[in-house]
C-alpha positions as CSV (number, residue, x, y, z in Angstrom):
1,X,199.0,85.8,100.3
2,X,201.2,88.8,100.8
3,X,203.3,89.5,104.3
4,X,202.5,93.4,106.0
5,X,202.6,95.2,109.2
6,X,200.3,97.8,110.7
7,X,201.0,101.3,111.6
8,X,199.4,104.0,113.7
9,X,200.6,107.6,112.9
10,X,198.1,108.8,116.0
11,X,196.9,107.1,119.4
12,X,193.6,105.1,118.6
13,X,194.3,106.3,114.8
14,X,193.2,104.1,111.5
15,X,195.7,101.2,110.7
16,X,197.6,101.3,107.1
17,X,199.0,98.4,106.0
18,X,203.0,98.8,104.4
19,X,205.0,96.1,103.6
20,X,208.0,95.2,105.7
21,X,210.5,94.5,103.3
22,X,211.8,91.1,105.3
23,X,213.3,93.3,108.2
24,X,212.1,92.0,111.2
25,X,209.7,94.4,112.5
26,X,208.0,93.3,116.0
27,X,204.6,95.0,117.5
28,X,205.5,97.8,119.3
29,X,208.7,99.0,117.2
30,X,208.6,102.0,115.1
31,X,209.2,102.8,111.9
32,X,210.0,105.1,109.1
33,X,207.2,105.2,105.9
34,X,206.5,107.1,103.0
35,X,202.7,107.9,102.9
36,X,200.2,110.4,100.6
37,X,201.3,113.6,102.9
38,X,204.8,112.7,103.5
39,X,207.6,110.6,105.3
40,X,206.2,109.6,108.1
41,X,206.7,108.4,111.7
42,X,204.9,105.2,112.8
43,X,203.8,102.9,115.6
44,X,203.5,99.0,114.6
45,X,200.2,97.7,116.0
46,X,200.0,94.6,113.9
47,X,203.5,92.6,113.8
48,X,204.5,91.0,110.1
49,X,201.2,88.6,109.0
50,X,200.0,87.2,105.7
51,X,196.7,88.3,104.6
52,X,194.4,87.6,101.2
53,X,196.2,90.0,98.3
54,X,192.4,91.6,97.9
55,X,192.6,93.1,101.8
56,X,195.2,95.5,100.9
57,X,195.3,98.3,98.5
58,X,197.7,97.7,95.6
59,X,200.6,99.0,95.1
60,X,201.7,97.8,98.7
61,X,203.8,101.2,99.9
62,X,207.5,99.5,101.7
63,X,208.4,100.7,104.9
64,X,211.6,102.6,104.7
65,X,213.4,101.4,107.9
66,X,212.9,100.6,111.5
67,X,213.2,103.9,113.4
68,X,216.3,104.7,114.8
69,X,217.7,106.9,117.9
70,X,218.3,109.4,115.9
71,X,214.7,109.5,114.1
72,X,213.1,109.0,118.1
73,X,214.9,112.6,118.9
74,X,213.5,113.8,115.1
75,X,209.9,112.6,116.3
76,X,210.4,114.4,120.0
77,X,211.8,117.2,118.1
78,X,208.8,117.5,116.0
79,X,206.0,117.6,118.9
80,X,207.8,120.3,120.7
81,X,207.4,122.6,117.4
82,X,203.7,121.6,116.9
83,X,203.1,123.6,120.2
84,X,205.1,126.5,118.9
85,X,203.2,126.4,115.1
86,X,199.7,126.0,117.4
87,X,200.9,129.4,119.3
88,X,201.5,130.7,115.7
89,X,198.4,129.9,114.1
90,X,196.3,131.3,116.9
91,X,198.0,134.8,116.6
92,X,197.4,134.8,112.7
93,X,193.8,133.8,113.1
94,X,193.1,136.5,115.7
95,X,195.0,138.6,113.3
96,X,192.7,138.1,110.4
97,X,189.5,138.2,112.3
98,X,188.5,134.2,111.3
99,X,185.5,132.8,113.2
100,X,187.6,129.8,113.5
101,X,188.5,127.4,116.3
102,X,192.3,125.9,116.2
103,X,192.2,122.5,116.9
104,X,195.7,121.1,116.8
105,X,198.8,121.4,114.9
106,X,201.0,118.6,113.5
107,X,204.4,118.2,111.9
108,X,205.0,115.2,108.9
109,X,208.3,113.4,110.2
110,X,210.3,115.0,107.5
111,X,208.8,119.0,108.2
112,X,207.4,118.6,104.3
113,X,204.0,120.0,105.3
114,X,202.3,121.6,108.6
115,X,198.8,120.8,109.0
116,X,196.1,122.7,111.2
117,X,193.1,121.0,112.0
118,X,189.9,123.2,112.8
119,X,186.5,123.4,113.5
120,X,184.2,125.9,112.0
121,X,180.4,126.8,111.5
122,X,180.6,126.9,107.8
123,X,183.4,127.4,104.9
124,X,186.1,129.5,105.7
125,X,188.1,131.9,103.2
126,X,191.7,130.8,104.7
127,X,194.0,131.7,101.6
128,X,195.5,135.1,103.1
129,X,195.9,132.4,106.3
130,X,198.1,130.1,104.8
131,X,199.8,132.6,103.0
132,X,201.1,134.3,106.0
133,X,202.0,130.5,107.8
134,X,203.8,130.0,104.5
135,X,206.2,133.0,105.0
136,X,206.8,131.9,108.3
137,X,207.6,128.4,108.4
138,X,209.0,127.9,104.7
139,X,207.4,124.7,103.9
140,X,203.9,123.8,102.6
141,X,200.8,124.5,104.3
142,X,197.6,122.7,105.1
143,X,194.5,123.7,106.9
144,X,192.0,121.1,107.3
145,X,188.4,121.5,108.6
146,X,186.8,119.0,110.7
147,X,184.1,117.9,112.8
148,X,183.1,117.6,116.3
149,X,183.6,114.0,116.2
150,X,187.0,113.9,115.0
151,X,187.8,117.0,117.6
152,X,186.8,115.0,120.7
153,X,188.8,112.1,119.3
154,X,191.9,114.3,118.7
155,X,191.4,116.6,122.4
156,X,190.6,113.4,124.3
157,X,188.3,114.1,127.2
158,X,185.8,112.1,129.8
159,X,182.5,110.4,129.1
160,X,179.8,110.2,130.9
161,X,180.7,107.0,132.3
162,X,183.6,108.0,134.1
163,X,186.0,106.5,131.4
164,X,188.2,107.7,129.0
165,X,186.4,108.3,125.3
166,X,186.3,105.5,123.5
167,X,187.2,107.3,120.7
168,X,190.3,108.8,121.9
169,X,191.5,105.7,123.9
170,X,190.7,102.8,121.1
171,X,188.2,103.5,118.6
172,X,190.2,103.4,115.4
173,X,187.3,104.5,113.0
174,X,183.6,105.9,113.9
175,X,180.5,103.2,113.7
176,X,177.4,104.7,112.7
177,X,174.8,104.7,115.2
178,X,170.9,105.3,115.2
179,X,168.5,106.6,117.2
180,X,166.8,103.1,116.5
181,X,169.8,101.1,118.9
182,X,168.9,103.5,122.0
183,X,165.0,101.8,120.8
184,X,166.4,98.5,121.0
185,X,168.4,98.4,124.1
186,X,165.4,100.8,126.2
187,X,167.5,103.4,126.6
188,X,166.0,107.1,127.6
189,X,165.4,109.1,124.6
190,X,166.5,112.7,126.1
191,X,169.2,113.9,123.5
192,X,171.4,114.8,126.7
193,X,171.8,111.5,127.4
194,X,172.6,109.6,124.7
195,X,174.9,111.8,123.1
196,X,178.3,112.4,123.7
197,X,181.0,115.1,124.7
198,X,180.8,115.9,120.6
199,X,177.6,116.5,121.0
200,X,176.0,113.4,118.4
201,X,175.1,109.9,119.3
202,X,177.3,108.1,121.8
203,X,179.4,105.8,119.8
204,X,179.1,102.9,122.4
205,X,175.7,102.7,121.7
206,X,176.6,100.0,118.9
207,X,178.3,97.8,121.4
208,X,175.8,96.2,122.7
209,X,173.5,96.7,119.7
210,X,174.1,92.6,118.6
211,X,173.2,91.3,122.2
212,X,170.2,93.2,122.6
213,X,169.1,92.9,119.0
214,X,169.4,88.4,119.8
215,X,167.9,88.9,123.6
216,X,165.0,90.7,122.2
217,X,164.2,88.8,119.2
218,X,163.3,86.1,121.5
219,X,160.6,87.9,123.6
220,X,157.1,88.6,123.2
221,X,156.1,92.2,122.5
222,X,154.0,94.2,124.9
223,X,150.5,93.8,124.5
224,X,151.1,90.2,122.8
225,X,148.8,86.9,124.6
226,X,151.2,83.8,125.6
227,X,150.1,80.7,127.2
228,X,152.2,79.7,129.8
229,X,154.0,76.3,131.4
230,X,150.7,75.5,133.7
231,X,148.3,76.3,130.8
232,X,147.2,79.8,131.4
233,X,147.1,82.0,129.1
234,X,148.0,86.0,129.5
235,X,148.5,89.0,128.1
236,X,152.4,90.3,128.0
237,X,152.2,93.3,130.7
238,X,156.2,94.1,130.4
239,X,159.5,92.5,129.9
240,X,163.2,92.5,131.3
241,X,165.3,92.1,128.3
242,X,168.7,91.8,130.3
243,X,167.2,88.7,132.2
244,X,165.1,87.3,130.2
245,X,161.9,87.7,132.2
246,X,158.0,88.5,131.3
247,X,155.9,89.7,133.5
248,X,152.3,88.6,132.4
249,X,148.8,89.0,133.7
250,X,147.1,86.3,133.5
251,X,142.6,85.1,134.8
252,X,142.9,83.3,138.1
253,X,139.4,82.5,138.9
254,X,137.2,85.8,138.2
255,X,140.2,88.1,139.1
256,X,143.6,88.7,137.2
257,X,147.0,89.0,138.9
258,X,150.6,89.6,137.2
259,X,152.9,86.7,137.4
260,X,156.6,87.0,136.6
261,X,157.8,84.0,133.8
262,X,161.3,83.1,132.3
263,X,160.9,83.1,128.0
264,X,161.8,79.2,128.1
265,X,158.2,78.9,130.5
266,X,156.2,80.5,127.8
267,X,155.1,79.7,124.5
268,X,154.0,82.4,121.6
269,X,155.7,83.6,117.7
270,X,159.2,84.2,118.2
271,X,159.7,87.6,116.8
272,X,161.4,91.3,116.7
273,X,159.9,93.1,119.8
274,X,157.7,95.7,119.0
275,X,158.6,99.4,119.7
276,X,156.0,100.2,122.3
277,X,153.6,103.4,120.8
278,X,155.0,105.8,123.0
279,X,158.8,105.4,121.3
280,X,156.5,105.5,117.9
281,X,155.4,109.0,118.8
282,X,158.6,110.4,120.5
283,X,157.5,109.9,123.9
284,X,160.3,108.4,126.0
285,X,159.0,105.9,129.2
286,X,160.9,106.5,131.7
287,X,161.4,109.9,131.6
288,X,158.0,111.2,131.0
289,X,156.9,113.0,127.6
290,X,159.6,114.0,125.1
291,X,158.7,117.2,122.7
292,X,158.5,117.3,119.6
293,X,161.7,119.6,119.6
294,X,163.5,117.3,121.7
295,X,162.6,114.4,118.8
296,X,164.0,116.5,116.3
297,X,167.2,117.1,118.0
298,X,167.5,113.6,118.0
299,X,167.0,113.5,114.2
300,X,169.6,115.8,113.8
301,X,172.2,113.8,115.7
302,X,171.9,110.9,113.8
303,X,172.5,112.6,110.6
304,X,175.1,114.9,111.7
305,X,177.7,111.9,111.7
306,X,179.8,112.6,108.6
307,X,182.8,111.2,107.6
308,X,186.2,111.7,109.6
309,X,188.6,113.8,107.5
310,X,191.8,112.6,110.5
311,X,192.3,109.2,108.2
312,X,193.5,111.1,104.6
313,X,196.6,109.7,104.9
């Protein structure tokens, strides 16, 4: 077992691990750390625990000290000339005529490197770029392309459920989602609204993905024959996964009618429920027929995930 702590270098960033070095370090604190890109200025998320010696990458990297006064007004110091450098930047883009957008601009704690995030349609010849940035701030210079995903979770913004994006508020690292959890938990298959502000899948679609995935599991699938409690026996009509109900039509005399039944009254194969043939074909049903360019829009947002380039720490 080996003691660590856990520190955030951005709001709802990944957690490193560093070893504290016996100083007591409480949740909360910050601290000083040596990383890949620098010295750098840390929030403690996780207070001083032992974990297995195979969670953590080896060499364990100490933490240098708990931050100081001093270091708080380096830190403060810092963010005020990442709005100046973000002013900068945007002039020498404009300059060089760089189909570019300028994300956001950040300092390391000990002004050892300047880093740009942006976002841009393909690859982008930056080296006369950095060169002028060099001459201006005298220290090195990186420029580091990302993706919608990791722009939305950098600007912050609103979803579409009134809330602030997950991504931005608490989502440390992005869960891959499919096209086959909106299947699962019935959701409508119109690309505008399942995605998110970035544009690709809603991340919150995985959620819920383990509920619906066990509630599911143990209903019938449409178009499957049950027998029922009072010994009829039916054919599977619809179901409400969320309460557990099957509505089933069932032969009363020489007519049929549609009875509502909880699972527990009904007895048939437990099993996966099947995706109904309009899903199949790209056909959403509730909000009538979906095209086939709508489908492959869909198709595209699922694979345009990528990895976040935020975490190279």
């Amino acid at each position: 077992m080996i003691t660590v702590i856990g520190v955030r270098f951005r709001t709802a960033g990944k957690i490193y691990f560093f070893d504290p070095q016996k100083l007591n370090i409480r949740k909360g604190q910050h601290v000083i750390v040596e990383t890949a890109r620098g010295v750098e200025y840390g929030t403690v998320v996780v207070g001083c625990k032992e974990v297995d010696d195979h969670k953590v990458i080896q060499p364990l990297k100490p933490v240098i000290r708990v931050a100081t006064k001093e270091d708080d007004a380096v830190e403060a110091k810092n963010r005020e000339k990442e709005k100046n450098a973000f002013k900068i930047c945007l002039e020498k883009i404009h300059k060089h005529g760089l189909e570019m957008k300028l994300i956001d601009a950040e300092y390391t704690f000990d002004n050892n490197k300047v880093l740009f995030y942006f976002t841009a349609d393909g690859r982008i010849d930056f080296r006369e770029l950095v060169k002028d940035l060099a001459a201006v701030f005298k220290t090195r210079i990186e420029l580091r392309q990302i993706g919608v995903r990791d722009e939305t979770k950098l600007v912050g913004g609103i979803g579409i459920c009134g809330r602030a994006l997950c991504c931005h508020s608490y989502l440390s690292e992005f869960a891959p989602v499919s096209i086959k959890m909106a299947k699962e938990q019935n959701l409508s298959l119109n690309p505008t609204k399942i995605s998110g502000v970035c544009g690709r899948l809603m991340c919150c679609l995985k959620n819920e993905e383990e509920t619906y995935e066990y509630l599911n599991s143990r209903l019938p699938g449409i178009g499957d024959y049950v027998t029922t409690d009072d010994g009829c026996k039916g054919e599977v009509q619809s179901v409400s996964v969320l309460r557990q109900m099957v509505k089933v039509v069932v032969a009363v005399g020489d007519e049929k009618e549609i009875r509502d039944y909880k699972v527990s009254q009904l007895k048939f194969k437990p099993k996966r429920r099947k995706e109904n043939k309009n899903n199949r074909d790209g056909k959403d049903n509730r909000d009538g027929n979906i095209s086939d360019k709508e489908l492959k829009q869909l198709e595209a947002l699922e694979k345009k995930e990528g990895k976040s380039k935020l975490n190279d720490n």
